[in-house]
C-alpha positions as CSV (number, residue, x, y, z in Angstrom):
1,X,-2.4,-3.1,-6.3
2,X,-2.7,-0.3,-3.9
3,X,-0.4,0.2,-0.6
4,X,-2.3,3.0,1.9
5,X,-0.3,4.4,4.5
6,X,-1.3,6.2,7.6
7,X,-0.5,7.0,11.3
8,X,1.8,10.2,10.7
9,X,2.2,13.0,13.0
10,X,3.4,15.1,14.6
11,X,5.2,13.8,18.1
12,X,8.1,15.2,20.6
13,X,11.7,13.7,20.9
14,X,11.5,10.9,22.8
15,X,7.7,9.9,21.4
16,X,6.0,6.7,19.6
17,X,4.1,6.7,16.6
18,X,3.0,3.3,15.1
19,X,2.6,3.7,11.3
20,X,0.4,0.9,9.3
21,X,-0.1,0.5,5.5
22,X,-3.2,-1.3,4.2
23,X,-2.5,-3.3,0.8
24,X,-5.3,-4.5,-1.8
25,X,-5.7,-5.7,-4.8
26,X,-3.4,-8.6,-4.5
27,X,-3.6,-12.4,-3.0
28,X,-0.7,-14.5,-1.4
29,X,0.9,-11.2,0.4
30,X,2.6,-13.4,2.5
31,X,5.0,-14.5,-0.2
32,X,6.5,-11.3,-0.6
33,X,9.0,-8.8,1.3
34,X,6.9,-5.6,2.1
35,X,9.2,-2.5,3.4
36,X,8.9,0.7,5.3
37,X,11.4,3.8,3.3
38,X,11.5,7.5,4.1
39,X,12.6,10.6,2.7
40,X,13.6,13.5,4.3
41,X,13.1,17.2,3.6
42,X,16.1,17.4,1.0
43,X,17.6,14.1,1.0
44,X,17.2,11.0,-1.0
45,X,14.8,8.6,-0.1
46,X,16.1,5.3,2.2
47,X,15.2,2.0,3.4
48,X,14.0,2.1,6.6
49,X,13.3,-1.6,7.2
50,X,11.4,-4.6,5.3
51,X,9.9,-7.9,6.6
52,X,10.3,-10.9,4.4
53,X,7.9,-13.8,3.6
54,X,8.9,-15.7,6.5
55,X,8.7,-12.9,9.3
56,X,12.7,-12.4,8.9
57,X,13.2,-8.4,9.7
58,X,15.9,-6.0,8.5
59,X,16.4,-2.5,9.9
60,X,18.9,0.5,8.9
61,X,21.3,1.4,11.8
62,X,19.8,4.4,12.6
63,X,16.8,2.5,13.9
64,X,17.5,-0.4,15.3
65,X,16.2,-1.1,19.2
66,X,13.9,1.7,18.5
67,X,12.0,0.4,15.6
68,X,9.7,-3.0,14.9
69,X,8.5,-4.1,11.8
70,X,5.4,-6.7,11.9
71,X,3.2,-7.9,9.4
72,X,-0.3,-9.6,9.7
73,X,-1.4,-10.9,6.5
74,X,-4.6,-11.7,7.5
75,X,-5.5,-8.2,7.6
76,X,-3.3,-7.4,4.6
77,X,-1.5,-4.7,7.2
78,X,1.7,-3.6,7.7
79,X,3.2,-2.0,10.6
80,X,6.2,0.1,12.1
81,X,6.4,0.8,15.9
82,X,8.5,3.6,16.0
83,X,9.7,4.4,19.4
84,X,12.2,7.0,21.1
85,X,11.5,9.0,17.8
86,X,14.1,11.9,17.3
87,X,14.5,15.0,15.1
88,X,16.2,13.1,12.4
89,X,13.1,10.6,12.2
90,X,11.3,13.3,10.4
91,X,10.5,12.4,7.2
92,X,7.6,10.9,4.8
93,X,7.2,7.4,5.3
94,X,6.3,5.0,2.2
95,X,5.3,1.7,2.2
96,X,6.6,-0.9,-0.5
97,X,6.8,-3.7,-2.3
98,X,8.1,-5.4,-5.3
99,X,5.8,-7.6,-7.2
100,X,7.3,-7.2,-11.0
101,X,7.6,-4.0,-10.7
102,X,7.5,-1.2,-7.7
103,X,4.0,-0.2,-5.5
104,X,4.3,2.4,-3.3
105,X,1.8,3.8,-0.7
106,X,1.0,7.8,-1.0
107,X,3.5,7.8,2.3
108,X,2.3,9.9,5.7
109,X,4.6,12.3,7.0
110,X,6.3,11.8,10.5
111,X,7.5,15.1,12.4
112,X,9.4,15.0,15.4
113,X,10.0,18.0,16.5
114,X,9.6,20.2,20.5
């Protein structure tokens, strides 16, 4: 099972950046919750948001309106829309899922900075 995340950068206050994580090495992804986390410099790393089997979507408060979550399993992809991005969006994104155990991606980092 391998998760591969891209789409990092770095992007003003106020920018976009659509993230996307590639997953292989695994049928029936559509059963399963896959999740966006982060981890900024010097903090512990946090849920960011996850969408579950049946396209039901979860975000962390200091996201929501400004974030989407989408999957499309028939190109085994996962996506975040991250608009309005702000300082305290920078971090290193990781893509995840549970399937007996934890896969992460390699993550990409996001900066946000003027």
């Amino acid at each position: 099972v391998q998760l591969q995340a891209s789409g990092g950068g770095l992007v003003q206050p106020g920018g976009s950046l659509r993230l996307s994580c590639a997953f292989s090495g695994f049928t029936s992804w559509e059963f399963y919750t896959i999740a966006w986390f982060r981890q900024a410099p010097g903090k512990e790393r946090e849920g960011v948001s996850c969408v579950t089997s049946d396209n039901n979507t979860y975000y962390t408060d200091s996201v929501k309106g400004r974030f989407t979550i989408s999957r499309d399993d028939a190109k085994n992809t996962l996506y975040l829309q991250m608009n309005n991005l702000k300082p305290e969006d920078t971090a290193v994104y990781y893509c995840h899922t549970f399937l007996g155990k934890d896969y992460w991606g390699q993550g990409t980092l996001v900066t946000v900075s003027s």
